[in-house]
C-alpha positions in Angstrom: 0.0 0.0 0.0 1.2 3.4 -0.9 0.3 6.8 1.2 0.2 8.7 -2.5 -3.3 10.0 -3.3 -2.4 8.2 -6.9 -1.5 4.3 -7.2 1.6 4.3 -10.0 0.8 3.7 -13.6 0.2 0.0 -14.2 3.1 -2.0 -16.4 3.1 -0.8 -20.1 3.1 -3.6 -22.5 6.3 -5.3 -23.2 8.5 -4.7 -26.2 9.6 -7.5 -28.5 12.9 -8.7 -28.9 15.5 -8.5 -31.8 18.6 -10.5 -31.5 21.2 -7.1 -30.8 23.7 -8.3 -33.5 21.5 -9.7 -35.8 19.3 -7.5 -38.5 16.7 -8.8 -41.1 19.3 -8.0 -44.4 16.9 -5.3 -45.5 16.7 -2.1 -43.4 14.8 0.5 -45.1 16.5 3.6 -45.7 16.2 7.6 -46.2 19.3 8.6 -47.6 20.4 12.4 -48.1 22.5 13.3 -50.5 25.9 11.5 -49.4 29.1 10.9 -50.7 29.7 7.7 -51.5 32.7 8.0 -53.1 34.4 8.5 -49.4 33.1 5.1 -48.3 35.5 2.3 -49.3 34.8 -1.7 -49.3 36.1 -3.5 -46.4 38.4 -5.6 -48.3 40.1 -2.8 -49.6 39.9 -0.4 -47.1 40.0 -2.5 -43.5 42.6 -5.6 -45.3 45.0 -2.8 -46.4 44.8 -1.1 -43.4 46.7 -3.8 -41.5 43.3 -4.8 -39.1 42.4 -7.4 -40.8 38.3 -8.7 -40.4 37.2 -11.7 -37.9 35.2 -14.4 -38.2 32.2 -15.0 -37.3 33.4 -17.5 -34.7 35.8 -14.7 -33.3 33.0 -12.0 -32.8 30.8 -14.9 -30.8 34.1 -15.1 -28.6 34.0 -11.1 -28.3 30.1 -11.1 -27.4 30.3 -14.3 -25.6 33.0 -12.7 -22.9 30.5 -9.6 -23.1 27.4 -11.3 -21.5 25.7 -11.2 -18.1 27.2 -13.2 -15.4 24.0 -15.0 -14.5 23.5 -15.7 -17.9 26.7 -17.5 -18.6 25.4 -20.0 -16.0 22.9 -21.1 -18.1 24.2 -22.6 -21.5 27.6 -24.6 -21.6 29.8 -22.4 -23.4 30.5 -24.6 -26.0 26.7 -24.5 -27.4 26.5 -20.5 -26.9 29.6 -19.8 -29.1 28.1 -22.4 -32.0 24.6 -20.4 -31.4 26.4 -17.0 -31.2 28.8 -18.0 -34.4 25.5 -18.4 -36.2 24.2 -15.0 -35.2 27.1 -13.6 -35.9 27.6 -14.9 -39.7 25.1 -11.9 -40.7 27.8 -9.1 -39.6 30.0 -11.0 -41.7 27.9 -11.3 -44.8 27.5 -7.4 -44.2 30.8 -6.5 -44.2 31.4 -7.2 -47.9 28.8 -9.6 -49.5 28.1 -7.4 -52.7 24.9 -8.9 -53.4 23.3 -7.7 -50.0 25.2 -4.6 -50.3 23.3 -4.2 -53.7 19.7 -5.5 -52.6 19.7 -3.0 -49.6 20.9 -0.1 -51.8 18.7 -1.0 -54.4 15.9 -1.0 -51.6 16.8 2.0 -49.6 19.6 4.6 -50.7 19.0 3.8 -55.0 21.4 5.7 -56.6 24.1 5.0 -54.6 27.5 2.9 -54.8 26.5 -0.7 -52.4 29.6 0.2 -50.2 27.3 3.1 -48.3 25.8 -0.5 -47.0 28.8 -2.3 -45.7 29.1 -2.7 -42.3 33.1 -1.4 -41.0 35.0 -2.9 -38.2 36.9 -0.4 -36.7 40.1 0.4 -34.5 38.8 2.8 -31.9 41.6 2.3 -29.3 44.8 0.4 -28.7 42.4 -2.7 -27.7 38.9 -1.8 -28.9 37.5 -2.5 -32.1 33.9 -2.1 -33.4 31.5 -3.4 -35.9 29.0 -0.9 -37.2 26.1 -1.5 -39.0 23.3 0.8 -40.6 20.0 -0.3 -38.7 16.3 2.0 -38.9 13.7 1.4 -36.3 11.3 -1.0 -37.0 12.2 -0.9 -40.6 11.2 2.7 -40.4 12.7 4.9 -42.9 12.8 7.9 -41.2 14.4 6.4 -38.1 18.3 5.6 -39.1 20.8 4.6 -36.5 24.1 2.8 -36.1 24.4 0.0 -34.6 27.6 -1.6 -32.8 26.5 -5.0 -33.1 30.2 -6.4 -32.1 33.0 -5.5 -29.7 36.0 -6.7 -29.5 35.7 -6.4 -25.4 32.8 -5.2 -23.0 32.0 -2.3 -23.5 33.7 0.7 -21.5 33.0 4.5 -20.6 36.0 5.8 -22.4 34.6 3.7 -25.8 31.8 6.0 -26.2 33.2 9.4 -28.1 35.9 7.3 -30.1 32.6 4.7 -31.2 30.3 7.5 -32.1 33.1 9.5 -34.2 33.3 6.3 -36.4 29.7 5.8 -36.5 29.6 8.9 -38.1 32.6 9.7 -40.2 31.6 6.5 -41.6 27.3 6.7 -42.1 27.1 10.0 -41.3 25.9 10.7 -44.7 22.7 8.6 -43.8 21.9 10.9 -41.1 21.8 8.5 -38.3 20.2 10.0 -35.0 22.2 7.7 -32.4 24.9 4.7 -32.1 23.2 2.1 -30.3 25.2 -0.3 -28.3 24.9 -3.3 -25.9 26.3 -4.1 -22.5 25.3 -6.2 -19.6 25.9 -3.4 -17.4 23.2 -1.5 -14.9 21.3 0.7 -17.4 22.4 3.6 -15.7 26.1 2.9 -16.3 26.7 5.1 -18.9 26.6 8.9 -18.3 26.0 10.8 -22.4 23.8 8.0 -22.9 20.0 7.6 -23.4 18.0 4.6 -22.0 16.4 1.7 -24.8 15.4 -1.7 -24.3 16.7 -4.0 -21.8 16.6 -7.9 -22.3 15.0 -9.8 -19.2 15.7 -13.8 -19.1 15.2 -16.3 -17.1 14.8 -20.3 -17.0 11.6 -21.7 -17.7 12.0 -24.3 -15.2 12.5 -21.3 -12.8 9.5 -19.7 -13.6 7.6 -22.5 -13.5 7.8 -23.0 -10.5 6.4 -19.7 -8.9 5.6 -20.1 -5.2 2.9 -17.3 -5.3 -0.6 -18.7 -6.0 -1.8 -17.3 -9.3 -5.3 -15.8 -8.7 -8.3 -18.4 -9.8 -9.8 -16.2 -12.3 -6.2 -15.5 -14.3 -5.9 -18.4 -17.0 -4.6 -18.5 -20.4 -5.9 -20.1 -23.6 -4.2 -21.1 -26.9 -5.3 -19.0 -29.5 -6.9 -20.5 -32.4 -7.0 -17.3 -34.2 -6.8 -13.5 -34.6 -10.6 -13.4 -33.9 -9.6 -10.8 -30.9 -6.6 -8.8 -32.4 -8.8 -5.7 -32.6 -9.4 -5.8 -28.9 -5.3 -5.8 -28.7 -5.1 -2.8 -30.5 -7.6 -1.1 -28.6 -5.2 -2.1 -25.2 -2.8 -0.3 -26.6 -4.3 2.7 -27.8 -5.4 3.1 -24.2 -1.9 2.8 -23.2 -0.7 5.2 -25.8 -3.1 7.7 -24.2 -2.5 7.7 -21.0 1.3 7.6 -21.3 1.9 9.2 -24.4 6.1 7.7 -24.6 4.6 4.6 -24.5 4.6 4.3 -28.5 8.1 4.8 -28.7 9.0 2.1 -26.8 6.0 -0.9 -27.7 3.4 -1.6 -30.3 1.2 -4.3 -31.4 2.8 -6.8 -33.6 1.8 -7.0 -37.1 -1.0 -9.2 -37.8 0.8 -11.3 -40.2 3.5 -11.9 -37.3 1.0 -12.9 -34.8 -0.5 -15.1 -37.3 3.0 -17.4 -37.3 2.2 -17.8 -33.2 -1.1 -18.4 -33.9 0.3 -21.2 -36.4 3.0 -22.4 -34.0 1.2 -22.9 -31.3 2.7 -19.7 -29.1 0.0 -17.5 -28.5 -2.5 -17.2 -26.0 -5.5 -15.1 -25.0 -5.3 -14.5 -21.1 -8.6 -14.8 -19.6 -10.1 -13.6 -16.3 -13.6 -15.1 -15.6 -13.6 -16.5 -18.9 -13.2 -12.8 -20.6 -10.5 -11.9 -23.1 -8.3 -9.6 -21.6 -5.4 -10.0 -23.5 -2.4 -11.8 -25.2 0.8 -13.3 -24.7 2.7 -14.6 -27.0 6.5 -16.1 -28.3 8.3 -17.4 -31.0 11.2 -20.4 -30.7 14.5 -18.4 -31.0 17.7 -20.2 -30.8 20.0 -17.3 -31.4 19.3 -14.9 -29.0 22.3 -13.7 -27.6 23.2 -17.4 -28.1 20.1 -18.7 -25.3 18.3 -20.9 -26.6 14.7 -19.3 -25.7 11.4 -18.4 -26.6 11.4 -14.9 -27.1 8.5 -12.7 -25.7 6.9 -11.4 -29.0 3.6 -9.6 -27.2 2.2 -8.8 -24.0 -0.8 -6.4 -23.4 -3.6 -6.4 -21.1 -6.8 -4.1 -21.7 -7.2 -1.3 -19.8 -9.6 -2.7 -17.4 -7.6 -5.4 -16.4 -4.7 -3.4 -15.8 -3.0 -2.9 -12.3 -4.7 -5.6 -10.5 -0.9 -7.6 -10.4 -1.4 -9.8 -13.7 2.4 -9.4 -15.1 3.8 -11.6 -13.0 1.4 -14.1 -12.9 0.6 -14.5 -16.7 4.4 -14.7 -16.7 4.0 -18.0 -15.3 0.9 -18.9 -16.5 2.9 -18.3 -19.8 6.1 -20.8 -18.8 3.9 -23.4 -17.7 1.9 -23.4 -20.8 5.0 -23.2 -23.1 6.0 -26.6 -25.0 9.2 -28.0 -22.9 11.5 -28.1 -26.1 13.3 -24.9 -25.2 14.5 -24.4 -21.8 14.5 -20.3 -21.5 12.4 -17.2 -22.1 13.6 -13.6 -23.0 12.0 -10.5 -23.5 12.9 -7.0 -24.2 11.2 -4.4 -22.1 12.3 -0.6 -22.4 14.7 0.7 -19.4 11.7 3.7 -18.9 8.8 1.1 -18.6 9.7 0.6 -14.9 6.2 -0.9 -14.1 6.8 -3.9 -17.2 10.1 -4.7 -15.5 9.2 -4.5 -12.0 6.8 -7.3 -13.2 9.4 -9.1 -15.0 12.1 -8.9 -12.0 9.2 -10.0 -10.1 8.1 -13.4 -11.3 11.5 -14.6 -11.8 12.9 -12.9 -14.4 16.4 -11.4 -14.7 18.1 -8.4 -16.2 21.3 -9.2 -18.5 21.7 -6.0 -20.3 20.3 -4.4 -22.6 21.0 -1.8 -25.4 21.8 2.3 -25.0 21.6 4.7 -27.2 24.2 7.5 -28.0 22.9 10.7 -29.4 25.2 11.7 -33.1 25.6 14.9 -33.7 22.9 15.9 -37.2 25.2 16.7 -40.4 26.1 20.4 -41.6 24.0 20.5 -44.9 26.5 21.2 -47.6 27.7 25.0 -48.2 
């Protein structure tokens, strides 16, 4: 009980998840007028430079080392750096495959030479090297960022200036509004930095095995279709209005996304009385940050339902229900949606990093 006249908002939806080091291979783009010519291929540029470019099993050894603690108790190293080598072969396909390169230009900056799209692995200090990547949010064109989806060690506080003066000398033509980078740090470890999404794990076994009674009305049902997707949408433009960051940070998934859980077996309507009041839902992911988990792909509740103490219960309403073939579940909730992550912390869940953004200075328009 609280002696405030007003009970704190009730837990925004949570966010989905995307792997931090591994993109879809087609990022929309808004390109201004660049210079292209300035932007050399990887083989030529990085090779003759003396730096020479990893593998994909040597970045899963970089990200491996850069991982949460708690986390690295949970999969036999072996397995994560095979899982991690996977998610990694992406950055390495974008660092100089020509017919991605040409695909994504051809898609988003037409017009251009397809090196604007290779990803750069760069010296930024005597024992810090980066990979950066052109990413836009949600595919969004008018959203560009950088992202550093490799490090040659965990990230530290002295990295940040030297990383974003790379990110933009080389896509500062593309006008990117931030460099966004990972670390299993506190959220708050990084002074000049803005908050983002923070990944919260745990086992399923773990959540399974809750030792506070869920409440007799809270169940969940497997979904057979989308029959009640409009009522979703209508949970979260209730959220939307009554915090208005809240669409910055989660949205409803796309129908067509929903359908695969609906196909899969992975979503479920969470009923109280026998009343829709909302869905959960998850997709088998093997290569998230080399757990193999389901990966939280939508939560929302409607309005009505909302601060009564669900979250933590449909949490493991959610593990229980879930098929036993993977042994972990991870979601991303935003580092700003305190209510979403109190629940999360709260029905078992842990917090092993998460992304942060780094605000780039916006390019001089040409004299």
């Amino acid at each position: 009980m609280t002696n405030s006249s007003a009970p704190p908002p009730p837990p925004a939806p949570e966010a989905r998840t995307t792997p931090p080091s591994n993109p879809p291979p087609a990022d929309p783009a808004s390109p201004p007028d660049a210079q292209p010519a300035q932007v050399a291929s990887p083989s030529q540029a990085q090779v003759a430079s003396g730096s020479g470019l990893p593998t994909a099993r040597e970045l899963a050894e970089f990200s491996l080392a850069a991982q949460h603690p708690v986390s690295r108790g949970w999969v036999p190293d072996d397995l994560r750096l095979e899982l991690l080598t996977n998610q990694h072969e992406l950055d390495i396909d974008l660092l100089a495959d020509p017919e991605i390169a040409a695909m994504r230009t051809e898609r988003f900056a037409p017009g251009q030479p397809i090196e604007i799209m290779f990803n750069q692995w760069v010296p930024i200090s005597a024992d810090q090297h980066v990979m950066l990547s052109m990413r836009y949010e949600d595919g969004d064109p008018t959203k560009p960022f950088v992202d550093a989806s490799a490090l040659r060690r965990p990230l530290q506080q002295a990295d940040l200036r030297p990383a974003a003066d790379a990110a933009s000398k080389h896509f500062g033509s593309l006008s990117p509004t931030y460099l966004r980078l990972w670390s299993s740090e506190p959220a708050d470890s990084f002074p000049e930095t803005l908050p983002d999404k923070r990944f919260l794990a745990a086992p399923l076994d773990v959540l399974r095995a809750a030792h506070t009674p869920v409440p007799a009305e809270l169940t969940l049902v497997r979904a057979r279709s989308l029959s009640n997707y409009p009522l979703a949408q209508a949970a979260y433009d209730a959220v939307d209005a009554a915090h208005p960051d809240h669409s910055e940070q989660a949205h409803l998934q796309h129908r067509d996304k929903l359908e695969d859980t609906v196909e899969e077996g992975l979503l479920f309507e969470v009923m109280v009385d026998g009343t829709w009041a909302g869905y959960i839902a998850a997709m088998r992911d093997s290569q998230n940050l080399g757990i193999p988990a389901y990966t939280v792909q939508e939560v929302i509740l409607a309005a009505e339902y909302r601060g009564r103490g669900y979250g933590r219960h449909i949490t493991t309403l959610f593990a229980r229900a879930l098929p036993i073939d993977l042994d972990f579940l991870i979601g991303t909730i935003h580092a700003n949606n305190r209510g979403a992550i109190t629940a999360a912390l709260t029905s078992g869940r842990t917090d092993i990093g998460g992304w942060l953004q780094l605000p780039l200075p916006t390019p001089k328009p040409p004299a």
